[in-house]
N, C-alpha and C positions, 0 to 999 in steps of 0.2 A: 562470535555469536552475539545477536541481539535478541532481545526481548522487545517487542511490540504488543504495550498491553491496548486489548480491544475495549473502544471506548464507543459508546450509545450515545447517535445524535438524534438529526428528527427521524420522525418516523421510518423505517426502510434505509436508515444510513446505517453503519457505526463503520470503525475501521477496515471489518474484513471486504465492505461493499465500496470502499473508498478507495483501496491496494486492489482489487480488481479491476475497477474502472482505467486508475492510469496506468495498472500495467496492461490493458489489451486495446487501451486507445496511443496510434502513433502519436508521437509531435509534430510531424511534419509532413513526408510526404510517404508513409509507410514505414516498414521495418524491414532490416535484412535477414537472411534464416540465421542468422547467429544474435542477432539482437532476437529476434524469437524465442531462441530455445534459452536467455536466458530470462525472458518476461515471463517465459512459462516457467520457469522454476521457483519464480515469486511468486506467480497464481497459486502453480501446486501447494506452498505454502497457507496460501491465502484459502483455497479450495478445501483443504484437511480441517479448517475448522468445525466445531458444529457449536449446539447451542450452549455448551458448558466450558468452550475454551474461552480463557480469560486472557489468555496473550499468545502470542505468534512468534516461535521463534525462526532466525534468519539468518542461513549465515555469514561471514561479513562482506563477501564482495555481492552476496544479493541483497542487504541491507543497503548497501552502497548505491545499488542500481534503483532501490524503489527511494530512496531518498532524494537521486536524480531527477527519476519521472516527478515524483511528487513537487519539486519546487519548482523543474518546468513545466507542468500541466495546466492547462488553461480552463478553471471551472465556469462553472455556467449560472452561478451564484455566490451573494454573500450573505454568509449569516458565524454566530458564533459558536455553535454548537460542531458548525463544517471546520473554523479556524482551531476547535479541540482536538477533532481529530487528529488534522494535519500536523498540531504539534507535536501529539503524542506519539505520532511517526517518527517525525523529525529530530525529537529529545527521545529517542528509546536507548536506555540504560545497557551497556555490554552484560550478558550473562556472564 
């Protein structure tokens, strides 16, 4: 099990709109129905949040996979507040 605490970037980011993005955009040339079902099970994850959850937990083979998408994702900007996010993904602490 992982903890992924959610972290507030600019406006309309923080983590849980970060974990959505690269888990429902492919890398390549689509997905297969089993890479599907388990990009959805990190959504589901991600989707449970609401305005009072302070972290996300995941557990370890879908932690695994959004750590995957997350280093191959190709974003569409730089800034520091997007590089907080992604760390705090990327460094999240085993429950």
């Amino acid at each position: 099990m992982r903890l992924v605490k959610i972290v507030n970037g600019l406006p309309g980011l923080n983590t849980v709109e970060v974990i959505k993005i690269v888990a429902k955009q492919p890398i390549d040339k689509g997905v297969t129905f089993e890479e599907m079902r388990n990009r959805l099970r990190v959504l589901d994850v991600a989707e449970a949040a609401n305005e009072e959850t302070t972290e996300l937990k995941f557990e370890d083979s879908d932690y695994t996979l959004l750590t995957k998408l997350t280093r191959e994702f190709r974003f569409g900007t730089v800034s520091r507040e997007l590089m907080n996010i992604i760390d705090g993904i990327l460094e999240s602490p085993k429950a």
